[in-house]
LUMLUMGU-801380 format. One record per residue: residue number from 1; residue in three letters; chain; x, z, y of N, C-alpha, C in turn. Coordinates in steps of 0.1 Angstrom, whole numbers. Each point is the difference from the previous one (the first is absolute). Layout:
[NUM, ALA, A, [X, Z, Y], [X, Z, Y], [X, Z, Y]]
...
//
This chain:
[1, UNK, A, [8, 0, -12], [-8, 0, 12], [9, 0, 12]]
[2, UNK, A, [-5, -10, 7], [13, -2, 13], [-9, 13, 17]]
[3, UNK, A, [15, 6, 0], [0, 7, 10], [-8, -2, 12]]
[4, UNK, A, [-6, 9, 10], [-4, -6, 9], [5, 11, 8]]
[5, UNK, A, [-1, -1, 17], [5, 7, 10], [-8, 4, 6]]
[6, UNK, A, [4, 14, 3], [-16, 5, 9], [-4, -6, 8]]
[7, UNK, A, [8, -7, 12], [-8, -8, 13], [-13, -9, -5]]
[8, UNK, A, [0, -2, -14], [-10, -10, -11], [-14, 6, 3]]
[9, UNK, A, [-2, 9, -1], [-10, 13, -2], [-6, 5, 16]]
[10, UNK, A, [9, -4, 6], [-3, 3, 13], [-14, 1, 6]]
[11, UNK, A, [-4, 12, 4], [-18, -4, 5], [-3, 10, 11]]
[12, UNK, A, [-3, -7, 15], [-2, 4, 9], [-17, -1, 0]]
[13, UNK, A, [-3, 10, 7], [-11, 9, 1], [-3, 0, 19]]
[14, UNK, A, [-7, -2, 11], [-2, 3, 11], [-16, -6, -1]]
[15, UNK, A, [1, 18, 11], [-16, -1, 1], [0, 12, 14]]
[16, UNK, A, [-13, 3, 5], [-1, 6, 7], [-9, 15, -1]]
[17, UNK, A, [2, 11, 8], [-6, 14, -7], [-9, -2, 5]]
[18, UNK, A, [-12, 5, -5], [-15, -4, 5], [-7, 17, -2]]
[19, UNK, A, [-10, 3, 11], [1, 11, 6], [-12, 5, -18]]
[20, UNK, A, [-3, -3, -9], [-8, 1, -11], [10, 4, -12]]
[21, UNK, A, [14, -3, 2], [9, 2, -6], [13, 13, 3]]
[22, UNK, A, [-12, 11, 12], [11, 9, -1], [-6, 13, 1]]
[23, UNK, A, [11, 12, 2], [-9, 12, -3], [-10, 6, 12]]
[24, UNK, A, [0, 12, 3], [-2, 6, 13], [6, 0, 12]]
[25, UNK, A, [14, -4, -5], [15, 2, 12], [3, -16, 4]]
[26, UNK, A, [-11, -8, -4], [-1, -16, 4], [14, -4, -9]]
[27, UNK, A, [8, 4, -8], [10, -5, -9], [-8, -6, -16]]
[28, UNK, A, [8, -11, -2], [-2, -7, -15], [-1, 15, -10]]
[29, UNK, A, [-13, -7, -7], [1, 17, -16], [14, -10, -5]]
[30, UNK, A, [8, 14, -7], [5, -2, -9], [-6, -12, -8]]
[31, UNK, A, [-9, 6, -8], [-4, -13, -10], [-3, -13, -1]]
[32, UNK, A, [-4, -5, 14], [1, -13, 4], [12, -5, 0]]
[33, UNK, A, [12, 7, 3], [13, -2, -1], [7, -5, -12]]
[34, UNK, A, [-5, 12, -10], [3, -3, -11], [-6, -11, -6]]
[35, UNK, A, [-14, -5, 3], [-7, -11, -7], [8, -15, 7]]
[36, UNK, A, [6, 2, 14], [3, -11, 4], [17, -2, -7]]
[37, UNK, A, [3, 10, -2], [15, -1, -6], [-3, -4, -16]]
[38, UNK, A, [-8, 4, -7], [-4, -4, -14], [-1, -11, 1]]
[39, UNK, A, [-8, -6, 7], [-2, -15, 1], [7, -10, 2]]
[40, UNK, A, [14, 4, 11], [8, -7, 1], [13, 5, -9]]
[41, UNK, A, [1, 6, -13], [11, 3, -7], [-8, -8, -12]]
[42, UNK, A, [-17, -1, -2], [-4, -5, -12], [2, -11, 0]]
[43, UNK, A, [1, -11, 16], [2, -16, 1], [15, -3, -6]]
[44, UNK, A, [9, 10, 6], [14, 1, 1], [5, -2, -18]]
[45, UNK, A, [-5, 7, -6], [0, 1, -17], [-4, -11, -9]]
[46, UNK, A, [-15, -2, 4], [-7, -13, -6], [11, -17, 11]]
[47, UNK, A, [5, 1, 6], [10, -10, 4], [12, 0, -12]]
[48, UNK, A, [8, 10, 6], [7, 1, -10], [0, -1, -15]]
[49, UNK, A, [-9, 7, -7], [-6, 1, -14], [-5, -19, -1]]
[50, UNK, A, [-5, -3, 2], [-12, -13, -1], [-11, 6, -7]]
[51, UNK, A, [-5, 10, -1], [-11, 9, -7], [-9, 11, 3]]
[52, UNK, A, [-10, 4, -8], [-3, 12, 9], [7, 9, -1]]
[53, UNK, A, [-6, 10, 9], [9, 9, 4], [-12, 14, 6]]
[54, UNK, A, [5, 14, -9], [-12, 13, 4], [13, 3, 5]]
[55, UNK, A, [-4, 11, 4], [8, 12, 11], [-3, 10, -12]]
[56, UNK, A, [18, 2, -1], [1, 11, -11], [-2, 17, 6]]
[57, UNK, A, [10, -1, 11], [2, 13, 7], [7, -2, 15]]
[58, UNK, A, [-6, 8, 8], [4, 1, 16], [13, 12, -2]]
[59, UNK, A, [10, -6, -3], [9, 8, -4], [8, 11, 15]]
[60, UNK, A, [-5, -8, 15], [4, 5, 13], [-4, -5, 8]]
[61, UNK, A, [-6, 6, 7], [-1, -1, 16], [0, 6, 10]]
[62, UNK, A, [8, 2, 11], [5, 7, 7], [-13, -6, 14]]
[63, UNK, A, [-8, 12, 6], [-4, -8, 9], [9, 9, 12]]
[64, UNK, A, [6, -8, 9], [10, 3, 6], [-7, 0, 16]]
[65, UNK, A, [-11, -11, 4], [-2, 5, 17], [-17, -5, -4]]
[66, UNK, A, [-12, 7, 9], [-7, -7, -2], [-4, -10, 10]]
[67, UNK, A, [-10, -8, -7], [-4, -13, 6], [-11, -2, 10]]
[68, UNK, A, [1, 0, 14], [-13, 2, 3], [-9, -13, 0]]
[69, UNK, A, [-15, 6, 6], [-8, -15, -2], [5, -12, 5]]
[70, UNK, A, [-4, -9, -1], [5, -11, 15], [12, -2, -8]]
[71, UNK, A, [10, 5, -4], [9, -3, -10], [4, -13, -1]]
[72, UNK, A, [13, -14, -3], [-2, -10, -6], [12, 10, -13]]
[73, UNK, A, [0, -8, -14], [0, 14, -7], [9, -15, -12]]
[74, UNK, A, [10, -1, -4], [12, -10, -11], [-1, 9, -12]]
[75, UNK, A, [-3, -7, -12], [3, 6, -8], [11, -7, -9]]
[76, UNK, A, [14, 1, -2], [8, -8, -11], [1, 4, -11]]
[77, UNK, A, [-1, -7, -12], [1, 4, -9], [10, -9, -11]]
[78, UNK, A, [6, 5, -6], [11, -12, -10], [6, 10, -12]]
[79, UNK, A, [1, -7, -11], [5, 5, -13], [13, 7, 0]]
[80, UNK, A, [-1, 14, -4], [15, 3, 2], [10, 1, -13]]
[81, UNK, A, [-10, -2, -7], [7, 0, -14], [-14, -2, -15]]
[82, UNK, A, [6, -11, -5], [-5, -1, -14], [4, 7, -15]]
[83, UNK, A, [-12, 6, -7], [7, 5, -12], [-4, -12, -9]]
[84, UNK, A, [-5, 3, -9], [-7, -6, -11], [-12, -5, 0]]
[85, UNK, A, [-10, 7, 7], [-11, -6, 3], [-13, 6, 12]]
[86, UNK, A, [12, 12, 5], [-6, 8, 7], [11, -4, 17]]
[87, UNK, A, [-2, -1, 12], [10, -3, 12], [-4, 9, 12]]
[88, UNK, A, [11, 5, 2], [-2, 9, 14], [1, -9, 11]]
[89, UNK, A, [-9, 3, 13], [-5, -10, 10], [4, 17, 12]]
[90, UNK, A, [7, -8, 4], [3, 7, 18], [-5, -5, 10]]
[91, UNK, A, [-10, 9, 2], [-3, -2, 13], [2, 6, 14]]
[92, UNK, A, [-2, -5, 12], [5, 4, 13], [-11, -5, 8]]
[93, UNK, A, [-5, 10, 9], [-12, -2, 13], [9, -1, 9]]
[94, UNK, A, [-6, -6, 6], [5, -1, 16], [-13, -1, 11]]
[95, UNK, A, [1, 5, 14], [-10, 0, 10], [7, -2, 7]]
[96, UNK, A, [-9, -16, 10], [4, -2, 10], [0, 5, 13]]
[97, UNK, A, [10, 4, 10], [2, 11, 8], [-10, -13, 15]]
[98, UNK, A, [-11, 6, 3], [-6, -7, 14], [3, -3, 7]]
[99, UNK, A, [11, 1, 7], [8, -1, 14], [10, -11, -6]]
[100, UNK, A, [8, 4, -8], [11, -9, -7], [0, -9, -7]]
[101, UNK, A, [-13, 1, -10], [-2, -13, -16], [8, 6, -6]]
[102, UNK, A, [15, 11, 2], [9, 2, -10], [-6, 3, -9]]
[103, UNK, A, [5, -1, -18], [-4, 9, -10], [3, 15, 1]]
[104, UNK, A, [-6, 13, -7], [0, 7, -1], [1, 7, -14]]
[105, UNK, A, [9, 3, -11], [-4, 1, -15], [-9, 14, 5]]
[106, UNK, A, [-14, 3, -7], [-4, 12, -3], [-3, 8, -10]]
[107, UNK, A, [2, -10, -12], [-2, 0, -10], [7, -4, -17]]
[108, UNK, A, [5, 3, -6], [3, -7, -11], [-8, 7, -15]]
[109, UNK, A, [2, -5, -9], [-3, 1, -14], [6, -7, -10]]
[110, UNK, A, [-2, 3, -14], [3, -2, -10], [-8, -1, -10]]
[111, UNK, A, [-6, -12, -2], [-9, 0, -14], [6, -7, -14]]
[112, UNK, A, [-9, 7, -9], [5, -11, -15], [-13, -8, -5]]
[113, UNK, A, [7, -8, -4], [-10, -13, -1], [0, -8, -16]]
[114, UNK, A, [-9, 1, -6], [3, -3, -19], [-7, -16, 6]]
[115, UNK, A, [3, -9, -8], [-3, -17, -3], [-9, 2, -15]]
[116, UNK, A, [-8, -1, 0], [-7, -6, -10], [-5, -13, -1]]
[117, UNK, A, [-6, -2, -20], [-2, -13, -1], [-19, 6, -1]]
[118, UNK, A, [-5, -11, -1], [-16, -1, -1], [-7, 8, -8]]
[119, UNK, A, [8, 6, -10], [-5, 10, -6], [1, 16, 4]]
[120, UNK, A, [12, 4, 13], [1, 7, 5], [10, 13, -3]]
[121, UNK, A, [12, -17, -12], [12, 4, -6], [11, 0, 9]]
[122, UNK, A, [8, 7, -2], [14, -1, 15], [7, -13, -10]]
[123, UNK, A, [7, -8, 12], [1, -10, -5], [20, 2, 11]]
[124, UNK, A, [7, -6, -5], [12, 0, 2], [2, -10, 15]]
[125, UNK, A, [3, 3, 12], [4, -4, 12], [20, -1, 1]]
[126, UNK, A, [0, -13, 10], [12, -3, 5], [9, 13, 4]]
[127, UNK, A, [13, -2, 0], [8, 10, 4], [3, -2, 14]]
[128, UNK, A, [2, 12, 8], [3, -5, 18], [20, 0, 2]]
[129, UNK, A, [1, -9, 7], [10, -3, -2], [2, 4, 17]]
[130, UNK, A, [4, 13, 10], [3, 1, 13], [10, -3, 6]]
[131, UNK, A, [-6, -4, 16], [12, -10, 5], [3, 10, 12]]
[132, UNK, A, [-6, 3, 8], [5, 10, 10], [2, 10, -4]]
[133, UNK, A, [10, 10, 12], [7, 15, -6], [-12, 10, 1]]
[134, UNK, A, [-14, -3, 3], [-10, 7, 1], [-8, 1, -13]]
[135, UNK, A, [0, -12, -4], [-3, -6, -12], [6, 8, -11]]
[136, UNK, A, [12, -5, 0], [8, 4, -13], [-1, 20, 1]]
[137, UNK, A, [-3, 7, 12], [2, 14, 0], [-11, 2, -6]]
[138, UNK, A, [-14, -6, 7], [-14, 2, -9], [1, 0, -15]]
[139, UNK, A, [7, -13, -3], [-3, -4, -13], [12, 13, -10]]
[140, UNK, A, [8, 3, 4], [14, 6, -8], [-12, 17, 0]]
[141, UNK, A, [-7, 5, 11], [-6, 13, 1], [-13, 0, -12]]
[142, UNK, A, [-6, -12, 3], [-11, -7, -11], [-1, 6, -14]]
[143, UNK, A, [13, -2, -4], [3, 4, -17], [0, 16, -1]]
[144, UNK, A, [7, 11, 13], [2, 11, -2], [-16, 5, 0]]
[145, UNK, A, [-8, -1, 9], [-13, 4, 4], [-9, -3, -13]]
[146, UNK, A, [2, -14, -9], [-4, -4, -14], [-1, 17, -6]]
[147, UNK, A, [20, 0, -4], [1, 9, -10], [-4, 16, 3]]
[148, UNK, A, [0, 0, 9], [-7, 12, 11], [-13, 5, -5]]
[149, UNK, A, [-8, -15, 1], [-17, 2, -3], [-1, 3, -14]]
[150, UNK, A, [14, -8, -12], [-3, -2, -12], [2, 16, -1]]
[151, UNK, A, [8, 6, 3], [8, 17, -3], [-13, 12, 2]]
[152, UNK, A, [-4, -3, 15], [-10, 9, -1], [-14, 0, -1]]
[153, UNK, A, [-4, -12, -6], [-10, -4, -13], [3, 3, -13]]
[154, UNK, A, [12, 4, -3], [4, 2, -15], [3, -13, -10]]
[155, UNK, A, [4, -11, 8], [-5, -13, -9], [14, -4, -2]]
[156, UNK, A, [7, 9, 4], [16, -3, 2], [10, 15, 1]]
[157, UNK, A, [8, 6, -12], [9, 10, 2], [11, -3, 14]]
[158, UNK, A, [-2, 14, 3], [10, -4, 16], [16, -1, -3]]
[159, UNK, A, [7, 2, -11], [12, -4, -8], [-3, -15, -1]]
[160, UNK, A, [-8, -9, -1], [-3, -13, 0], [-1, -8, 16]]
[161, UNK, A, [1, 9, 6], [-6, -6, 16], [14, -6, 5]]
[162, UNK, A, [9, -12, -4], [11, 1, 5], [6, 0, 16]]
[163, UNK, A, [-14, -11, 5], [8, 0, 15], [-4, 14, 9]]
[164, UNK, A, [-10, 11, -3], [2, 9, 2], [7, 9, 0]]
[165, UNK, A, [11, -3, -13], [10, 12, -1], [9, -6, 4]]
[166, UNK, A, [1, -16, 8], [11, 3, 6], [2, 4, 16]]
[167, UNK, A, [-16, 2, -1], [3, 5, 25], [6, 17, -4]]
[168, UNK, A, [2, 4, -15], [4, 16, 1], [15, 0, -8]]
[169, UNK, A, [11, -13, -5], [8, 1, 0], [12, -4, 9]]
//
């Protein structure tokens, strides 16, 4: 199966906050957040994959500033690493600052993403092959965070966890 690069997967997300979409404090709910970030890490997956694709687990999300209404509100999302049939998708918000247009990141996450076939069997996805030094840090952290999830699920002895034991030698 020939490699593919994250920029492949790439899936931009822009929209605007709409005053039905936030809490009391006129900021985005969380969960709209999260549905807008699911959505653009599930496009991001099923690109990459050529398949479907469920959302296995929201492994992170930091919500870091909030968003008020009126908002224009980026959501990027791209593959940071393929296993077998399951791929972690990084994502990154951004809000556009009113005076400036600059971006603003407010946001990031981390979801995992399984490829299945029509029966709703995991089905084997491309490997990511990273080209930037942002890329390659995502993807090299990717594996530790794996054996991390496998350890404290029990699905994996932590004497097994190798790139773990080496951030403590």
């Amino acid at each position: 199966m020939k490699s593919k690069t994250p920029s492949e997967s790439l899936t931009i997300l822009t929209d605007l906050v709409l005053p039905s979409e936030t809490n009391p404090l006129d900021s985005l709910f969380g969960g709209e957040l999260l549905s807008r970030m699911d959505r653009a890490c599930s496009i991001a997956a099923r690109r990459h994959s050529k398949s479907i694709v469920v959302t296995a687990s929201v492994n992170h999300v930091a919500f870091n500033k909030a968003v008020p209404v009126g908002s224009v509100l980026t959501v990027e999302a791209k593959v940071s690493r393929a296993f077998y049939s399951s791929m972690e998708i990084f994502v990154d918000v951004w809000m556009e600052c009113l005076e400036t247009g600059k971006p603003e990141k407010v946001n990031e996450g981390m979801y995992t993403f399984v490829a299945v076939d029509e029966n709703g069997k995991p089905t084997q996805v491309p490997p990511i092959l990273p080209e930037t030094p942002l890329e390659k840090e995502r993807f090299d952290a990717a594996l530790r965070r794996k054996q991390l999830s496998l350890v404290l699920s029990g699905r994996m002895a932590p004497g097994e966890a190798t790139e773990l034991k080496k951030l403590f030698e």
